[in-house]
C-alpha positions, -999 to +999 in steps of 0.1 A: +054-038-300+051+000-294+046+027-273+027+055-290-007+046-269-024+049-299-060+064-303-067+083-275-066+058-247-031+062-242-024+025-228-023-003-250-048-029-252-051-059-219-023-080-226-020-117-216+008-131-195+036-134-218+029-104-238+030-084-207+062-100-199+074-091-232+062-051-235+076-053-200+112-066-211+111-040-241+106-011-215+136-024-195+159-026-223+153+006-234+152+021-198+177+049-194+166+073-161+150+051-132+131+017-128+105+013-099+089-017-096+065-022-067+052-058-063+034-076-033+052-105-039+093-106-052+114-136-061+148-144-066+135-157-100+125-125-112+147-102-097+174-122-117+156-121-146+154-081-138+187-082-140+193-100-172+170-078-189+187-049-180+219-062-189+249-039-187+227-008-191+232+002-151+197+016-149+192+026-113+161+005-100+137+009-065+122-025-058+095-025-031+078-059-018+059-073+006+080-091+037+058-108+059+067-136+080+035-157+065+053-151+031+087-156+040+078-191+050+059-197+030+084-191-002+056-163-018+087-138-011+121-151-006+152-130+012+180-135-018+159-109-039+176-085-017+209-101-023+203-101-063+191-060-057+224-051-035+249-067-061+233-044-084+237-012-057+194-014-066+175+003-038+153-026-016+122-014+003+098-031+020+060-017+028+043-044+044+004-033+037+014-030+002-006-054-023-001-041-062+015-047-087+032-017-107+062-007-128+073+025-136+103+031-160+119+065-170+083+083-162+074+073-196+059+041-189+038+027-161+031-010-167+000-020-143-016-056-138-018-086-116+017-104-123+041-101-094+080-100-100+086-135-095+088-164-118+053-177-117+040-141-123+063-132-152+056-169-169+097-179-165+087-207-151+071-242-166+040-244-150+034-204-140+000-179-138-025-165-162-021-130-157-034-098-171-021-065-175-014-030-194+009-006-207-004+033-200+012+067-200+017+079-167+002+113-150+020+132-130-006+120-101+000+086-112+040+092-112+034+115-072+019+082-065+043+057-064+068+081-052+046+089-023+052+047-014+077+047-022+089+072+006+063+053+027+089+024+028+114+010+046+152+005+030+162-028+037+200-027+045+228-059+053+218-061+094+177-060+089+185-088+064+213-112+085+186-107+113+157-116+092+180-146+082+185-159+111+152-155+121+141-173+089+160-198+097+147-209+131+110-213+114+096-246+106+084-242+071+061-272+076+038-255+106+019-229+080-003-220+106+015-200+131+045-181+131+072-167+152+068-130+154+096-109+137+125-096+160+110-062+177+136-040+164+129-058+125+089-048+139+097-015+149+119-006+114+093-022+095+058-010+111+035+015+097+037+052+087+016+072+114+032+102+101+010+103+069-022+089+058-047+086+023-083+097+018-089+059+013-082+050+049-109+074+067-147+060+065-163+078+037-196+071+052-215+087+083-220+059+107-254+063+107-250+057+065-242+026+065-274+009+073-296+029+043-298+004+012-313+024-018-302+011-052-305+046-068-280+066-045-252+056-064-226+080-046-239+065-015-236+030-028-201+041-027-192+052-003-207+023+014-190+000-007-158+016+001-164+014+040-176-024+038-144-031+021-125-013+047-139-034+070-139-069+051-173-070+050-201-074+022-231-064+047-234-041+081-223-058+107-215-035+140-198-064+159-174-067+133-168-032+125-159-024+161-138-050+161-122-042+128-122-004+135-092-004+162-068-022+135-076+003+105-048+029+102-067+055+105-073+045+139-036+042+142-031+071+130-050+094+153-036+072+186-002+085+172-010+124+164-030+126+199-004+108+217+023+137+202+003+163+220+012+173+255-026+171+269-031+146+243-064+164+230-072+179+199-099+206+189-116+199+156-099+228+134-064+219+144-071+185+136-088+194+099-053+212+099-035+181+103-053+153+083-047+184+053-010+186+060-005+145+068-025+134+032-005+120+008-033+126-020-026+145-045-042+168-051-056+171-016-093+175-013-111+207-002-111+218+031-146+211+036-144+172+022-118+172+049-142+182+075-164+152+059-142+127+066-129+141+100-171+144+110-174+104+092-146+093+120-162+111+151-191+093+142-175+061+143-163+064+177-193+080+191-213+045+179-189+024+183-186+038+222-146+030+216-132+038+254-097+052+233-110+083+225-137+112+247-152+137+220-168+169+239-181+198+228-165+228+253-179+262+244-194+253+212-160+236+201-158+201+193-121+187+214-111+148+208-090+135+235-068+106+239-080+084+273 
């Protein structure tokens, strides 16, 4: 079992369940700087057996999961992870619209696949998942990354969690279909980042794009592929977009920056200005792929005839205001 990355691909080959449980466990145990493991779903079960493979080594560890109320009901996530983290004095996070699966020890290591930390995922179990996954050698964009969600998350501390527990408590685990809403201040502390935003959430498609099929565009393909997606779709379908539009973050996002300003408007440079500074890509694109995906959102509104936003064009300047 080794780490040199050999050839030139500098991961090692796709490795089944329990050999990525094992090259996982070897990475622990040798683990001397910082562990972050960032996981949609997180268990009891493997949090424990986090700890057991660390032993008495007292490596410092992030753990970032997914706490929804649909998966704290339903048992995919479980709230005495966090108890298991804090005995540990291990840092517990929560990002919310987070769905990967990733580990990153000492910046040597990043360990990538579809197993989440819990028991089914890491095969601890009897009957558990057939998972895949792979050992590679980190960038330093890979390793900005993680750090960048990592900052993107919320630290869960002993209130958020007696509140979440006695909100937990008051669900009936046997109605899966609806679900009490979280407490507003648990909402509030665990909503969305407005503050910052990634290439992937802007449209990387003109509006008007979306419609052209041509098998031999491949960059258009896509783009289109990647807006689709954004929307849940496999096909145009303008109902759904529009209806889909007002819940992507990107959405979100400009509500928030507009609402900061005192005349809640915007002209198109100061706003190219602030997509730049709010990215957390990096490296950030150009200034004038900016401008593409600033231009890709206008024209989303403009066809979408959204009543949140007015986009005029004063003196040759194009303004964006908040209605």
């Amino acid at each position: 079992m080794s780490y040199d990355f050999s050839l030139t691909t500098e991961r090692s080959s796709l490795l089944g369940t329990e050999s990525f449980r094992d090259h996982f466990s070897k990475g622990l145990q040798n683990s001397q700087q910082h562990i972050y493991i960032l996981s949609g779903y997180v268990k009891s079960n493997g949090v424990q057996w986090l700890k057991n493979e660390l032993k008495e080594r007292n490596t410092p560890c992030t753990i970032v999961a997914q706490w929804t109320p649909q998966n704290l009901i339903e048992g995919s996530c479980d709230l005495e992870s966090y108890t298991i983290a804090k005995e540990n004095n291990w840092e517990f996070k929560i990002l919310n619209n987070f769905h990967g699966k990733v580990a990153l020890i000492d910046d040597k290591i990043l360990f990538i696949g579809s197993a989440n930390l819990t028991g089914r995922g890491l095969s601890l179990l009897p009957v558990s998942n057939k998972e895949l996954g792979v050992a590679v050698k980190p960038t330093t964009q890979d390793k900005t990354i993680i750090r960048k969600l990592i900052e993107e998350s919320s630290l869960m501390n002993d209130q958020m969690f007696n509140e979440l527990t006695d909100w937990l408590n008051r669900q009936d685990k046997f109605k899966k279909h609806k679900y009490e809403k979280f407490p507003e201040r648990i909402h509030s502390l665990l909503k969305e980042n407005f503050e910052k935003i990634w290439v992937s959430n802007f449209p990387w498609c003109h509006f008007d794009e979306l419609t052209i099929r041509d098998e031999d565009m491949h960059d258009l393909t896509t783009r289109q592929n990647h807006d689709f997606k954004l929307f849940g779709l496999d096909t145009f379908d303008k109902e759904i977009i529009a209806s889909n539009f007002i819940n992507l973050h990107v959405y979100k996002w400009l509500v928030h920056s507009l609402e900061k300003k005192e005349n809640k408007e915007m002209y198109f440079g100061d706003l190219t200005k602030l997509i730049h500074n709010s990215l957390y890509d990096d490296p950030k694109p150009y200034r004038q792929d900016i401008k593409s995906l600033q231009q890709n959102l206008y024209s989303y509104i403009e066809n979408l005839n959204l009543k949140t936003f007015k986009i005029e064009r004063p003196n040759y300047s194009q303004k964006i205001s908040l209605l």
